[in-house]
Each structure stands twice: as structure tokens, then as C-alpha cells.
N, C-alpha and C positions, 0 to 999 in steps of 0.2 A: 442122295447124291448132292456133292456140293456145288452151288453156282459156280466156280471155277474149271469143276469136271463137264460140266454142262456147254461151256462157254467153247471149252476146248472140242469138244465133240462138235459140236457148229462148226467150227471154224475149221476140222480136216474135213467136214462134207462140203463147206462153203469154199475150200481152198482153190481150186480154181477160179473161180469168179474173183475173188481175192488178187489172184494173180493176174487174171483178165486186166482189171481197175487198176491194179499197179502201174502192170505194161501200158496202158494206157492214158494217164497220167505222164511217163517218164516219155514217152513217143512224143506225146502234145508238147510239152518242151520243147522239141526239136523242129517245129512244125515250120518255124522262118527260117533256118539255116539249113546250108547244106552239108550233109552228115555223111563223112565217108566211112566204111562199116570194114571193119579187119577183122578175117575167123582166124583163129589161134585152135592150137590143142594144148593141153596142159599138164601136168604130173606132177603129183607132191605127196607132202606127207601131212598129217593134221594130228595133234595132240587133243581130244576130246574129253579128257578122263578117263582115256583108253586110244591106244595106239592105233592108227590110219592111214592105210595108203590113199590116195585119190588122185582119178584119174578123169580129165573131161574137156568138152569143149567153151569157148568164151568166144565171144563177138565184142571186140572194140568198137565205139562208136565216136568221135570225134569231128570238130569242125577244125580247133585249128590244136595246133599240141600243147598249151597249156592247161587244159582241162581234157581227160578222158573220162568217157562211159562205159565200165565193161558187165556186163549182164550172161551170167554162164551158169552151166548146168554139168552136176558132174555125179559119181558115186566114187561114195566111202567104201572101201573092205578093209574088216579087220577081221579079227578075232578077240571073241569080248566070252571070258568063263571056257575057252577051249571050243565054243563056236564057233564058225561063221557069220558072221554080219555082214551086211550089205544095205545104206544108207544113199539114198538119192537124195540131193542136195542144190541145190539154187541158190546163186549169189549174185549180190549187185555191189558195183562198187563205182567209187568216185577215184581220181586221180587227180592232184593239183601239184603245179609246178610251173609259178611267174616269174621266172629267171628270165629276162631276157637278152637274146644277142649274147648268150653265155654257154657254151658247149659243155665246160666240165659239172656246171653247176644244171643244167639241163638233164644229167643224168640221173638223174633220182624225183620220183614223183612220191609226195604225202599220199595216203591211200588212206581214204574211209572208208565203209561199207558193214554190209548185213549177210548172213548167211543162214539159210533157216532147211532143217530136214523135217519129216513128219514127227520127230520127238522135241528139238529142241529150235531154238531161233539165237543167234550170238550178233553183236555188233560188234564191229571189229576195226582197229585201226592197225596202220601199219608204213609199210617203206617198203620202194618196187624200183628197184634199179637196172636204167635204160627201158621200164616197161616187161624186161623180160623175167627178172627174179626177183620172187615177194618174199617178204617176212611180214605178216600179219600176229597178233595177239586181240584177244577180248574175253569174251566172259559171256554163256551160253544159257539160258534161262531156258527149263524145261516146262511143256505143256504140261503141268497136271504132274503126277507122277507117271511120266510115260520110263518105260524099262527096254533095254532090248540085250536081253538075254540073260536077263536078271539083273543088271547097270543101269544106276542112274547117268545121264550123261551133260551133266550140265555143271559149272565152274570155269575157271579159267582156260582159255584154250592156246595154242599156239601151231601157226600152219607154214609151212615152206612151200613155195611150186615155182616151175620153173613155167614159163609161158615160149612155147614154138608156134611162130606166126605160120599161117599155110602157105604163103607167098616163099620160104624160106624151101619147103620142100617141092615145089615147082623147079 
């Protein structure tokens, strides 16, 4: 077995703790300011090297609006060889937008971020207008030779989602 298959095996039994130390690292950032927290639901589509719907929750976290933190969890369904797939999926993303005292130019936030499933992990950039529709693009590196359903799924990606705040459906 090669140290890469090895390395990868650690790391989905270690993946929580992983995530633990993430989450905890990006919280301690927040530790002096005060952090207002916005739950969104979300729905889009994902281009993986095979076609995606996805549908899920996100938590905004910001102090003032030129920088957002959004940290969400959602699943992929496709169909991958005339199967069924089903992809749960965890993303974090950054949002910048130092326009000040500018309405029109306030509409659109740069959008950086990571998204990672049990096969693959992509980083990803992109553009998110008013906060509520993204256009993301990146490039997906696979653990290992992981497969699901016989596809590899890792190369270029490209994702749409439309982001519905919960305060909207109150």
C-alpha cells in the first residue's frame, strides 16, 4: 500500500478531529468581536466531473459587511453510470467586499473558499451577488483513487446556488 493510500485512510478516520481543530481555530478568530450569525438554506447545482444537484444549510457569520464567514454543510445527488450518488459535503468560505459608502459597488462580494466530500477536497473561488447568488469555479483533488460508482471525481468544477436567508421565510 502506498503512503498516500495510507495517509488518506488516517485522515477519513481522523476527519472529525480534523474538523474539530478547524472549527476551532476559525471560532478563536472571532473571540474579540461581536459576531452576528445568519442561517440561510441553500440550492444549486455543482459540476464535479459529473452532474449535481445540492441542497443545504449555511450560517453567515459577520461583524461588520465587508468581510463574511460562511461555514455549511450540505449533499450532492446525482447520478454517476445510471446510479444514484449521494455526497455529503462541508464548505467554508470567505467573502470580501471594501467598497465603502457605495451601494451599487457593495453588491457583489470576491468569494474564496474550500469544499471537501469524503472523495474529494476543491478550492475554490468565485463571485456572490448581494450575498444571495454565487458563481464559484476550482479544481477538486482526489483522496487517493477514491471512485463512486465507478468515477473519478476530481478536475475542474463549477457550482451555482442560490442562498435564502431564514429571516426572509419568517
Amino acid at each position: 500500500m502506498s503512503g498516500f493510500l495510507i495517509f488518506t485512510q488516517k485522515f477519513k478516520m481522523n476527519f472529525k478531529k480534523y474538523l474539530f481543530i478547524f472549527s476551532l481555530i476559525v471560532f478563536s478568530s472571532f473571540s474579540k468581536a461581536q459576531i452576528t450569525v445568519h442561517p440561510t438554506i441553500f440550492a444549486g447545482y455543482e459540476y464535479q466531473n459529473q452532474s449535481f444537484g445540492e441542497l443545504g444549510a449555511r450560517f453567515i457569520l459577520l461583524k461588520k459587511d465587508d468581510v463574511l464567514y460562511r461555514l455549511s454543510g450540505s449533499a450532492l445527488v446525482g447520478s454517476v453510470h445510471h446510479k444514484l450518488a449521494v455526497l455529503p459535503k462541508l464548505q467554508g468560505d470567505i467573502l470580501f467586499n471594501f467598497s465603502k459608502n457605495d451601494d451599487i459597488k457593495h453588491s457583489f462580494y470576491f468569494l474564496l473558499g474550500a469544499e471537501a466530500t469524503h472523495k474529494y477536497l476543491a478550492p475554490k473561488a468565485g463571485v456572490s451577488l448581494f450575498g444571495i447568488v454565487d458563481f464559484t469555479g476550482g479544481y477538486a483533488f482526489n483522496y487517493g483513487h477514491q471512485l463512486i460508482n465507478g468515477k473519478e471525481l476530481k478536475g475542474l468544477n463549477f457550482n451555482f446556488s442560490i442562498n435564502i436567508p431564514l429571516v426572509v421565510l419568517e
